[in-house]
N, C-alpha and C positions, 0 to 999 in steps of 0.2 A: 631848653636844650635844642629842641628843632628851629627856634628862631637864629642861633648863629651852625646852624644846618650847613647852608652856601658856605659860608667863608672856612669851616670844618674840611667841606668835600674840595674846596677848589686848595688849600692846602697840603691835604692830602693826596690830593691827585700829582703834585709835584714831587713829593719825599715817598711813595710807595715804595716796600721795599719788593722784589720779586721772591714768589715761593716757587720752590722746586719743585714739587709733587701732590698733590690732592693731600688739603690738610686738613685734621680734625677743629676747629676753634671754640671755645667754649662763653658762650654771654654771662657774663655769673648773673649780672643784676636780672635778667628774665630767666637765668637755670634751665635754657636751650643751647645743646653744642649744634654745631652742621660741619658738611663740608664742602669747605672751597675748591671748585675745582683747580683741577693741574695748570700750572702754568698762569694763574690767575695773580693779581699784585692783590696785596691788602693793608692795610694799616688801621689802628684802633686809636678811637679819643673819647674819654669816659665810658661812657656807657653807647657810643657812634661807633659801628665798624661800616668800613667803606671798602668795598671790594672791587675789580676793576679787570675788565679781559684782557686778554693778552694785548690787542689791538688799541685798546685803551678808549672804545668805540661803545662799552657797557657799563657800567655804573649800577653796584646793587649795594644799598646802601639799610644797615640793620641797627634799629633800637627800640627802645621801650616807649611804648606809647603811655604819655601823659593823660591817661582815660580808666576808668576804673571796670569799662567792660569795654569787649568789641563794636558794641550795639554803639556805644559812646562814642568810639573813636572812629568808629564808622562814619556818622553823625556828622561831625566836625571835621571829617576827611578834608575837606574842598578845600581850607582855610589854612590847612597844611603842608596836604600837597601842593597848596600855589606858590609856596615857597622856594620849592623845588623844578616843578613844572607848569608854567602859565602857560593858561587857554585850554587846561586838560578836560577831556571827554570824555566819559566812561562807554566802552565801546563792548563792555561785557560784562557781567555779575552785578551783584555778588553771588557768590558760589561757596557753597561750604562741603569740606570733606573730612575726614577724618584719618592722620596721618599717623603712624606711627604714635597712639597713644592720643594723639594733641588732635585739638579744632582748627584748621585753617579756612580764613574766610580769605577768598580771591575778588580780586577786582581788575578788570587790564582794560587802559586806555590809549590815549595819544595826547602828546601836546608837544610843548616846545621848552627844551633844558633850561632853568633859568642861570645867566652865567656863562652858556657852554654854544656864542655863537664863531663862527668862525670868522678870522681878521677881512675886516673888509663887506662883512654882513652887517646888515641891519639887524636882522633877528634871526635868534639859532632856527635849524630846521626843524620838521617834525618828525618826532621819537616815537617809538610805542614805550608801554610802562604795563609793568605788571605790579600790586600793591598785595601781601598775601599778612593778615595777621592772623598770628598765630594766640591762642589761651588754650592754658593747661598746663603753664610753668609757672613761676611765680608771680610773675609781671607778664601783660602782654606783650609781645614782642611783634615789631613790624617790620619788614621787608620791604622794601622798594626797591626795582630794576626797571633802569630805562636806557635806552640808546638799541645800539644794534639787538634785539630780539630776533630778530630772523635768522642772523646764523650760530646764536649762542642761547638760544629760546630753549632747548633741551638742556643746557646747561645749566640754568637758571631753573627750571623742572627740576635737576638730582638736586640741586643746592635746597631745594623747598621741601623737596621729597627726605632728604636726610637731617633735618630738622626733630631732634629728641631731648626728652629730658636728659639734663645731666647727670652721671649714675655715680 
């Protein structure tokens, strides 16, 4: 699933549809809903939801990790997230909290979007990234946001923070 990762997001970044209002969404295959914030575009592909700021300058991208623990997917993080983000740095964690029921393990780094340089660059610029998995639903479920965090980083905070079982 995560190796046609790229060609999912960069798809999806073109057909998003826009939502009007702060919306509930539900992951069945991990049995976690959240909500997207207002004003936010999103669109889903199996078990990939790809979420996107207004600006279109953030990228929070949700599914199930192929790991049978955290600890696992931790582990094998690098090789995954290089997928998405090359030359990544982990600039913080892991950090674990306890959220609404669930384990969230946090990670936030920097690197550079793979896919997402702009015309006339040699290589996209540097991002921050925050990586939060979640256990305590059926399937682990992962989170990734990266791009503008400085002015949609609290954002990205409720989206984490409102992360529940599905009732």
């Amino acid at each position: 699933m995560v190796k046609s990762l790229l060609s999912v997001v960069l798809f999806c970044a073109s057909v998003l549809t826009l939502s009007a209002q702060a919306e509930t969404l539900q992951h069945a295959e991990s049995g976690l809903q959240f909500d997207v914030p207002d004003g936010w575009k999103h669109e889903s592909a199996e078990d990939l939801l790809v979420a996107t700021n207004g600006d279109g300058d953030l990228v929070v991208l949700i599914f199930v990790a192929k790991a049978d623990s955290a600890e696992e997917f931790l582990k094998g993080m690098g090789e995954e997230l290089g997928k998405i983000i090359k030359d990544a740095k982990i600039t913080e964690g892991p950090k674990e909290e306890k959220i609404n029921e669930l384990t969230q393990e946090f990670i936030e780094g920097t690197g550079k979007p793979v896919g997402r340089k702009a015309k006339g660059e040699e290589d996209a610029a540097e991002v921050d990234w925050h990586m939060t998995v979640v256990h305590g639903g059926k399937k682990l479920m992962v989170a990734v946001a990266f791009g503008n965090l400085t002015d949609d980083g609290e954002k990205v905070a409720a989206l984490y923070n409102s992360i529940k079982k599905i009732k």
